[in-house]
C-alpha positions as CSV (number, residue, x, y, z in Angstrom):
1,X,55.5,204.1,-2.0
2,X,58.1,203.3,-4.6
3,X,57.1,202.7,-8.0
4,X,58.0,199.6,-9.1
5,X,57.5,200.3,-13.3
6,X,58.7,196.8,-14.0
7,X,55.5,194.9,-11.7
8,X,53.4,197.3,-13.0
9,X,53.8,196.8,-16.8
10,X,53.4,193.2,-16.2
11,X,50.3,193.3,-14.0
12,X,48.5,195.4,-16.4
13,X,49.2,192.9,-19.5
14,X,47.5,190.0,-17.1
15,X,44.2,192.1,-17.7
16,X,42.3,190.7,-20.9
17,X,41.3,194.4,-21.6
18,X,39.8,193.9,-25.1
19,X,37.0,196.5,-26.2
20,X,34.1,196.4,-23.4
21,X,36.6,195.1,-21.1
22,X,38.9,197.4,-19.8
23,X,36.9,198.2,-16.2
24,X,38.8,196.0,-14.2
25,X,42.4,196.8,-15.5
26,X,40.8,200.9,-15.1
27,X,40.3,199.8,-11.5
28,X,43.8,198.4,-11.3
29,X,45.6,201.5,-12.6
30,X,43.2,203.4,-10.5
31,X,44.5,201.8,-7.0
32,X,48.2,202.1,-8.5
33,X,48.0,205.9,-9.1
34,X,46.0,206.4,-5.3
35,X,48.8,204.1,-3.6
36,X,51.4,206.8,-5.5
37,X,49.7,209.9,-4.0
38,X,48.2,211.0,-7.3
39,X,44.7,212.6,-7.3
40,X,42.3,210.1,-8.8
41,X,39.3,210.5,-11.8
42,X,37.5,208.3,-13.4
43,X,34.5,208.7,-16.0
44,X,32.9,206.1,-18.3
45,X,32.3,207.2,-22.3
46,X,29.0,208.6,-22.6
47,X,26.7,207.6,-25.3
48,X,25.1,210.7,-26.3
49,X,28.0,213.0,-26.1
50,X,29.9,210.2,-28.9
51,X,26.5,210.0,-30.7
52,X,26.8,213.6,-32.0
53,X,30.7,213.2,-32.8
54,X,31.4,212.7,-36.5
55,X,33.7,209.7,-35.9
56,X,31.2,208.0,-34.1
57,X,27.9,205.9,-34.6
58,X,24.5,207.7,-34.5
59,X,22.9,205.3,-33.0
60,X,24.6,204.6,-29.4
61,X,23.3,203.1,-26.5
62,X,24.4,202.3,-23.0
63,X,24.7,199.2,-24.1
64,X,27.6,199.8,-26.5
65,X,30.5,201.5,-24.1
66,X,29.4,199.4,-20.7
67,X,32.6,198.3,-19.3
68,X,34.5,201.1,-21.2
69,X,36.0,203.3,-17.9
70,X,38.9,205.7,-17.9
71,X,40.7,206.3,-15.4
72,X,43.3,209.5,-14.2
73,X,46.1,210.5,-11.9
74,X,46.8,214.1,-10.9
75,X,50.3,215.2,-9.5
76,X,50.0,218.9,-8.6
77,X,53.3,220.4,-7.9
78,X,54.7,223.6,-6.6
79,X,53.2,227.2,-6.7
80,X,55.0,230.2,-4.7
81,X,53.2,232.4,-3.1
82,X,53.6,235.1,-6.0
83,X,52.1,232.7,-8.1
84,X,49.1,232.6,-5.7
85,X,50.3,229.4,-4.2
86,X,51.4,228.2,-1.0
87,X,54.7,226.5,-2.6
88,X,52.9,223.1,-2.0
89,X,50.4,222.7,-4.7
90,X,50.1,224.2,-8.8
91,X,47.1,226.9,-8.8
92,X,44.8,227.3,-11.6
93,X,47.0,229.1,-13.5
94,X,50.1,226.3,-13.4
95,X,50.5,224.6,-16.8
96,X,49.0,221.4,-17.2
97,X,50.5,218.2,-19.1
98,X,48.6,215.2,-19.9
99,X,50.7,211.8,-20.0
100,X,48.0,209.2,-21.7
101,X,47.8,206.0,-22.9
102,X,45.2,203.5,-23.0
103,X,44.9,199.9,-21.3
104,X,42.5,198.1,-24.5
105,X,44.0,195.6,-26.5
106,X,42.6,193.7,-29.7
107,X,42.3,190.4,-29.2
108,X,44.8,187.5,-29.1
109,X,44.5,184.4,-30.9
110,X,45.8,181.8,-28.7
111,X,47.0,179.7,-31.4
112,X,49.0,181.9,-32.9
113,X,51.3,182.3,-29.7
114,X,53.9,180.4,-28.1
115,X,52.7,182.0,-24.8
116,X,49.4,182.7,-23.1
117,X,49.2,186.5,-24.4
118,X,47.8,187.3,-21.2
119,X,50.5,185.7,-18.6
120,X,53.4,188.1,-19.3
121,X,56.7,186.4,-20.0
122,X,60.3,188.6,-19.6
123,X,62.7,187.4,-22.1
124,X,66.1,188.0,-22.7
125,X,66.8,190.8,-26.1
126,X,68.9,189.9,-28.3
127,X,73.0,189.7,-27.2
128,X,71.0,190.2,-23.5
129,X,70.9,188.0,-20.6
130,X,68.8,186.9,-18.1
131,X,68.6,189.4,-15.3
132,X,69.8,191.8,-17.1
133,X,67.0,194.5,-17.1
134,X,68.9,196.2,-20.0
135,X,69.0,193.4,-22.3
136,X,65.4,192.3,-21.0
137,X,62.1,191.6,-23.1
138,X,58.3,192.2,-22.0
139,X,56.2,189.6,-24.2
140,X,52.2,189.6,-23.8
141,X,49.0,191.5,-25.4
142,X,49.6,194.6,-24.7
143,X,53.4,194.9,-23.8
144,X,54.1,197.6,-27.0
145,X,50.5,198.3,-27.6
146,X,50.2,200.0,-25.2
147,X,50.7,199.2,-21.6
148,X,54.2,199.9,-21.4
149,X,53.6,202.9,-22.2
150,X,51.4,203.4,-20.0
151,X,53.5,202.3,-17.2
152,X,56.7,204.7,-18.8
153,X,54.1,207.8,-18.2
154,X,53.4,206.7,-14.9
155,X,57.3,206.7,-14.1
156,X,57.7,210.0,-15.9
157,X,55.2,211.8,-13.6
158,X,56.7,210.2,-10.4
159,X,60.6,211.2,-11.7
160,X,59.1,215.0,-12.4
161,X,57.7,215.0,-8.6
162,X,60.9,213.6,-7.2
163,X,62.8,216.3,-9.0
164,X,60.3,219.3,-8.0
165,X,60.6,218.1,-4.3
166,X,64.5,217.8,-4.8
167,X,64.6,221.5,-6.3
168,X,65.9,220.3,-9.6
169,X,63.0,221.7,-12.0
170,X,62.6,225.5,-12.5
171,X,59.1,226.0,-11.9
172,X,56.5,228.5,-13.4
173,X,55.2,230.7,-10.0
174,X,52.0,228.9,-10.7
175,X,53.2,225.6,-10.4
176,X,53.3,222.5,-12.6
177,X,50.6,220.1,-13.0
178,X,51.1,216.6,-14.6
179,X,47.9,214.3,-15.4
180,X,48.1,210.3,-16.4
181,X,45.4,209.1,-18.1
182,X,44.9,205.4,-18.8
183,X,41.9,205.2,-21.5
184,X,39.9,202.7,-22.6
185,X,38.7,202.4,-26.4
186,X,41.8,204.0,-28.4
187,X,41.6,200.7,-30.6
188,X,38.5,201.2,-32.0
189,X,38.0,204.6,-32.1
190,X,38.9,206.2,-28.9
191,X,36.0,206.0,-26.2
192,X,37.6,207.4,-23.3
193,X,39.6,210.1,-25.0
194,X,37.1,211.4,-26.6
195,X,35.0,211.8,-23.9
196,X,37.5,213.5,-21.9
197,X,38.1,215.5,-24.7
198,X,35.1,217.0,-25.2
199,X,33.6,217.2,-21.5
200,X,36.7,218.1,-19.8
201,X,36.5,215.5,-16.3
202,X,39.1,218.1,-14.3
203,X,38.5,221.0,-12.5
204,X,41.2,222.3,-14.5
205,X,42.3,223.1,-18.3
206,X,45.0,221.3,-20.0
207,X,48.0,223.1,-21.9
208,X,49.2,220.0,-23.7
209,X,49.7,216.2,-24.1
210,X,52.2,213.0,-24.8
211,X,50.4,209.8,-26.1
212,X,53.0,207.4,-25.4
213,X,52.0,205.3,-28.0
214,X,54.9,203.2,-29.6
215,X,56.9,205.6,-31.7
216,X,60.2,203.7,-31.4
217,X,61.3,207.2,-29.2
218,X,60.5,209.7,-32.2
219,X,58.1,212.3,-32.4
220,X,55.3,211.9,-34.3
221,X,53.3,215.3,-34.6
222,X,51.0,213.8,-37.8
223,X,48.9,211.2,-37.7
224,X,46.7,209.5,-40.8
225,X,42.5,208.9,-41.0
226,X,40.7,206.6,-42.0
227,X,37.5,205.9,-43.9
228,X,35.7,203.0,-43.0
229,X,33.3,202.0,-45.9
230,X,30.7,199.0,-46.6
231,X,30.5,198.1,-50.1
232,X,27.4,196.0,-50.9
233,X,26.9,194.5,-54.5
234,X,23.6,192.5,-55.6
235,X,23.5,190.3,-58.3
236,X,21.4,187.8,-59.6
237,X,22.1,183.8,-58.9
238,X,21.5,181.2,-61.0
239,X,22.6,177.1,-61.0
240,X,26.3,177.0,-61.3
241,X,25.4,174.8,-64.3
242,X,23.5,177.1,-66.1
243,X,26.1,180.2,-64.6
244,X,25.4,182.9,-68.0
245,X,21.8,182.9,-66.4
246,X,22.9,184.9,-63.4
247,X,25.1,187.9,-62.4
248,X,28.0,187.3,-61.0
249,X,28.8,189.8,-57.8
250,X,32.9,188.9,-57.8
251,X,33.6,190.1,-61.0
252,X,32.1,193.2,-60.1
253,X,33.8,193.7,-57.4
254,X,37.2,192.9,-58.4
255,X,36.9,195.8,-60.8
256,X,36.1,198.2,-57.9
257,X,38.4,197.1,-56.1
258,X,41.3,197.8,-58.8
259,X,39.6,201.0,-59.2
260,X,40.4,201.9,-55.6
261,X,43.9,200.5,-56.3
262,X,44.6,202.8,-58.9
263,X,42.7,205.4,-56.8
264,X,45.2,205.0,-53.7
265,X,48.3,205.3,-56.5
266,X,47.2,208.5,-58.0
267,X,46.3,209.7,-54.1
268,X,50.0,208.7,-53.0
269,X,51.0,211.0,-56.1
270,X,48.7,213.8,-56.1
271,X,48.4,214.2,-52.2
272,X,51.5,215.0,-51.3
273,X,53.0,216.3,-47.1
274,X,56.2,216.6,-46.4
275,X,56.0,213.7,-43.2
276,X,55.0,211.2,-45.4
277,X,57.9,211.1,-48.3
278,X,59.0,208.0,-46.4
279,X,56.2,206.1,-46.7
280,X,55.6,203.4,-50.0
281,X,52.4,203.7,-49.7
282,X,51.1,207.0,-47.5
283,X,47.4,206.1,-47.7
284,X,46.9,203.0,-47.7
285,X,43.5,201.5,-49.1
286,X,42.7,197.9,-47.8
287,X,39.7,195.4,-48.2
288,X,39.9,194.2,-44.4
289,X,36.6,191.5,-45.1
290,X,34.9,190.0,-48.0
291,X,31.5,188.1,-48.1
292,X,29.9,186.6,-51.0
293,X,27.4,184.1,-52.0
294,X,25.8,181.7,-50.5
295,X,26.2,178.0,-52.0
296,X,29.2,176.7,-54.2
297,X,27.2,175.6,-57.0
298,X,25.2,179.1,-56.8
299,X,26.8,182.3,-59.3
300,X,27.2,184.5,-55.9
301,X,24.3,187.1,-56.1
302,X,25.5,189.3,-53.0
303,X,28.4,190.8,-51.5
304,X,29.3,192.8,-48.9
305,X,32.9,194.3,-48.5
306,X,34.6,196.3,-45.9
307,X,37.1,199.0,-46.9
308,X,40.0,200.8,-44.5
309,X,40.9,203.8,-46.1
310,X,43.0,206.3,-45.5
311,X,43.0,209.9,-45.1
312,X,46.3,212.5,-45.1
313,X,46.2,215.2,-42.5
314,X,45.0,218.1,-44.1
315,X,41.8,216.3,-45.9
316,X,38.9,215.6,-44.3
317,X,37.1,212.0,-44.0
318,X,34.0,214.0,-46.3
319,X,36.3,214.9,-48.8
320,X,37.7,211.5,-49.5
321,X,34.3,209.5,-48.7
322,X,33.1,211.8,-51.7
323,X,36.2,210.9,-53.7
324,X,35.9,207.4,-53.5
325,X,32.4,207.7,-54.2
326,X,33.0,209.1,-57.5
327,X,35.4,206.7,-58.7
328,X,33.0,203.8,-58.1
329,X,30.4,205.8,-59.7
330,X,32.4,205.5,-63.0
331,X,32.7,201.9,-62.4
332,X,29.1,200.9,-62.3
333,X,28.9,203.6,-65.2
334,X,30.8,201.3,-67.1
335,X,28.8,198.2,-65.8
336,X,25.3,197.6,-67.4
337,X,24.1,196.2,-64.4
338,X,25.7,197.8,-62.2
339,X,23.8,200.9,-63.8
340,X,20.6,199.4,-63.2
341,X,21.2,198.1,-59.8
342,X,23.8,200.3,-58.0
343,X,26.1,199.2,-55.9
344,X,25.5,200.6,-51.6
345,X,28.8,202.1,-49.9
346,X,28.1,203.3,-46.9
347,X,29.9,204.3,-43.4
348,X,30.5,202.1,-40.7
349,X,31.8,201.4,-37.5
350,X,34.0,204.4,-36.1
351,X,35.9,206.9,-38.2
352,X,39.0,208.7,-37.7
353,X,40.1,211.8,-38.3
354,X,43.4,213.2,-39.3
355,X,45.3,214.9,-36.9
356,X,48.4,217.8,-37.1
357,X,50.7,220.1,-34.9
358,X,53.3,222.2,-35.7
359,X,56.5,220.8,-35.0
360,X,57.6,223.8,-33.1
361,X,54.7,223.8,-31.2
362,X,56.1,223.9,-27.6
363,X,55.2,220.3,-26.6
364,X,56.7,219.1,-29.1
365,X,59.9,221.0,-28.6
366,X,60.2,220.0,-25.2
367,X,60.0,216.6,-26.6
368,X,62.7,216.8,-28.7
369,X,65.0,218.7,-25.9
370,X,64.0,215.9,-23.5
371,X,64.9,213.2,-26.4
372,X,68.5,214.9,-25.7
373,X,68.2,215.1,-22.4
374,X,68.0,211.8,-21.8
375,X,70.9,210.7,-24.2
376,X,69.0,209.6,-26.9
377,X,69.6,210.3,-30.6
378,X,68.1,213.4,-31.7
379,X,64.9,212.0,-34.0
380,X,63.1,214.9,-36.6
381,X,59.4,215.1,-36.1
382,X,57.2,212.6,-38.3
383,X,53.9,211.3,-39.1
384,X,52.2,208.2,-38.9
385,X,49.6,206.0,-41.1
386,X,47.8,205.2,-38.3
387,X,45.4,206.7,-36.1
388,X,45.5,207.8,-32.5
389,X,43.7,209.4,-29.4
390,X,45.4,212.3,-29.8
391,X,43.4,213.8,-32.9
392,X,40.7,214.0,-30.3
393,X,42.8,216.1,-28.2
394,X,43.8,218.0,-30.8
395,X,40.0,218.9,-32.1
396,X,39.5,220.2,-28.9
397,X,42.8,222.4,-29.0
398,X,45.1,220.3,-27.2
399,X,48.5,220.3,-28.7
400,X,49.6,216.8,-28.6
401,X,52.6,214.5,-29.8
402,X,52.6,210.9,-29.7
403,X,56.1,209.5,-28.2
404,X,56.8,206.5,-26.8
405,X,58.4,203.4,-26.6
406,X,58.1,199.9,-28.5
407,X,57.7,199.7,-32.6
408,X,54.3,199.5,-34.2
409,X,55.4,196.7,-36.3
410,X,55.2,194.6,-32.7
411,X,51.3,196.2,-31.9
412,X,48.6,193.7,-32.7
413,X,51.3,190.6,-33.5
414,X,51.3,187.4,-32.0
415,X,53.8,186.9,-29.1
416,X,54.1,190.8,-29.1
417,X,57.2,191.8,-27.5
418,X,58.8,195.0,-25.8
419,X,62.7,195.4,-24.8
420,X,62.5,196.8,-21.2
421,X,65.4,199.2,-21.9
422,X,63.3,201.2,-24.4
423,X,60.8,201.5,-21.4
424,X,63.3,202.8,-19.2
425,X,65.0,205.6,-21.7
426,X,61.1,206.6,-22.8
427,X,60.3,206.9,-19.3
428,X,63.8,209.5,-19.4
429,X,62.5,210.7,-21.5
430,X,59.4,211.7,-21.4
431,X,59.7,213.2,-17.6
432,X,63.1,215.5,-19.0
433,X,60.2,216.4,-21.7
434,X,57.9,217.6,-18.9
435,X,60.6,219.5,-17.3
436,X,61.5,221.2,-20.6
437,X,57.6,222.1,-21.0
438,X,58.0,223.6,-17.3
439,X,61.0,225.4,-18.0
440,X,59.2,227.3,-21.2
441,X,56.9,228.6,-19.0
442,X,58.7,229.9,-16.1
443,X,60.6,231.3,-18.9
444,X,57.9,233.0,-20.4
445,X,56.5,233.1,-24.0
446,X,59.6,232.7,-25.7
447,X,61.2,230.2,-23.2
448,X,59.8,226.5,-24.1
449,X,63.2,226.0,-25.3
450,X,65.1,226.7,-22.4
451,X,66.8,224.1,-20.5
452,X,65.4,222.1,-18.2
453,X,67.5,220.4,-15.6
454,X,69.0,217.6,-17.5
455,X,69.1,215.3,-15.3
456,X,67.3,212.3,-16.7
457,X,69.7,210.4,-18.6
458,X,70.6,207.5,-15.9
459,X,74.5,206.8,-16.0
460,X,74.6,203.3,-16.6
461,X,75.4,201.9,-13.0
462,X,71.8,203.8,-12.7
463,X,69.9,201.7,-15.2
């Protein structure tokens, strides 16, 4: 069966996979990967192993991932006879790559599109034209965020066997094994990564990982936390008419909140790594939602405020939980009654960790040498200010680099758009990438930089 990358990216955007919905398209990429030959998994997040992660709620049920299933393809390639294979499949011992993306979306406000967001639309790019799968668009939920990417790894892992069967890939004696993953969850918080993560669903370990999320092609090896806080303030109401009777709760808070203002300044200053010099603001502090009061003509005796804030690889979520803790301390210090009635901020929803590899880890070299292999511009390693699967890959000693095609500026915007061509190079890239990471090992230890076969940059009658 031929893969047909362009059908499937579209198919997968039809799917309405918001949070507790992603079974069906699971299913979906489930029946692709078997129709390709691949080896299928599947497992559902588990409750009670999430309940004793830090970045999760204590307190879930079954009730809270239903619907949440992940789904994987195995390719397992090669293995000579000195490798204790029979030249047809990897053994234990072959290297192991994990290709993953995840198939949940946030929502999609109707309104706010010119399209439905769930009936992909292909478009023509910019100085394009119809037809044209160069100068082509993808526009639905889910088209940058992530499904192309999905679909690019999918290609990848099909390129890597066409080019094992052809003889074009050195191989380690122990084979090669490549693993898609299509999760569900990554948006908020990462259900079915962590889950495979920490009970490993393969007979099999893994060596390392590419989250295709979109990276616009570049490396990113570092990727931010974030603290999410509930601020709760109490007051005391009174008749608007009569308002010095009561206690105003929006004053109050509009001092905390320049307090964490001036907080996430002096962090941006004081907390300094060397990925994030390009960033304005490299931890970002933002009051998502804000609740207060209860009646227009009542002074607003309760509020409750929800904080996103963010944490640089290298700190912990503690360590900054504890640090924003202290600076509202000294506002309600400051505050007579705020003294007497202190103000609750407390944890909710999922957390995230930071996350950080070396960038001559060998994954991510391979990345880089792929990058070149399929004639793209050489990119340095950077970070990210948001969040991703891969730091639960990472906690559980999985060297892991996001790359992937799309912009994040497009992920969670209305009419969110792809250009197909960036789908096609990513999916260059990413199975040269594989290759490279194959080549290191049949090298040996100090081979992940060898060359691969370079053969994944299409000439453009190709494309």
């Amino acid at each position: 069966m031929d893969f047909d990358m362009r059908a499937f990216a579209a198919d997968l955007c039809r799917f309405a996979s918001t949070a507790g919905e992603e079974a069906a398209a699971a299913d979906f990429v489930e029946g692709e990967l078997d129709a390709l030959g691949f080896e299928t998994y599947a497992w559902d997040a588990d409750p009670d192993l999430l309940a004793d992660h830090p970045s999760f709620p204590d307190d879930l049920d079954e009730s809270d991932v239903a619907g949440r299933r992940s789904v994987a393809g195995v390719l397992e390639l090669g293995g000579t006879e000195e490798g204790g294979g029979d030249g047809e499949d990897a053994t234990d011992d072959a290297p192991t790559v994990v290709l993953n993306g995840h198939i949940d979306v946030v929502p999609a406000e109707p309104a706010e599109w010119s399209i439905d967001p769930f009936e992909p639309v292909w478009g023509a790019a910019e100085g394009g034209s119809a037809g044209d799968e160069r100068g082509e668009t993808l526009t639905a939920r889910g088209a940058a965020d992530m499904k192309s990417g999905v679909a690019a790894c999918v290609g990848a892992a099909v390129d890597v066997r066409e080019a094992v069967a052809a003889g074009a890939i050195d191989l380690p004696d122990a084979g090669l094994r490549v693993v898609v993953e299509a999760v569900a969850g990554e948006e908020d918080g990462g259900y079915g990564a962590a889950t495979a993560a920490l009970a490993n669903p393969y007979p099999f370990e893994r060596d390392a990982a590419i989250v295709a999320e979109p990276t616009e092609l570049r490396p990113v090896v570092a990727c931010e936390g974030s603290l999410m806080a509930r601020l709760e303030l109490t007051g005391r109401s009174a008749h608007a008419a009569t308002r010095w009777r009561g206690e105003d709760v929006l004053p109050r808070f509009e001092a905390i909140r320049e307090a964490f203002t001036e907080l996430e300044t002096e962090r941006g200053e004081a907390v300094d790594h060397p990925l994030y010099g390009e960033f304005p603001v490299p931890w970002p502090v933002v009051c998502g939602t804000v609740e207060a009061g209860s009646w227009a003509s009542t002074v607003p005796a309760t509020l409750s405020a929800e904080f996103r804030i963010g944490v640089a690889p290298g700190e912990t979520v503690d360590e900054v939980e504890e640090t924003f803790r202290e600076r509202l301390a000294e506002v309600a210090d400051d505050d007579p009654w705020l003294r007497e009635h202190p103000p609750s901020f407390e944890r909710f929803s999922v957390q995230f960790e930071p996350a950080e590899i070396a960038v001559d880890e060998p994954i991510v070299e391979a990345v880089r040498a792929g990058i070149a292999d399929a004639g793209l511009p050489d990119a340095e390693p950077t970070g990210a200010t948001y969040g991703a699967d891969s730091r639960h890959y990472v906690a559980a000693g999985i060297p892991t680099v996001l790359f992937g095609p799309g912009t994040i500026t497009e992920a969670h915007y209305p009419d969110e758009t792809i250009a197909w061509e960036e789908v096609e190079r990513g999916r260059e890239a990413i199975a040269a990438a594989v290759d490279r990471f194959a080549a290191g090992y049949a090298a040996g230890p100090e081979g992940h930089s060898a060359a691969g076969s370079g053969d994944y940059a299409a000439s453009d009658s190709e494309k």
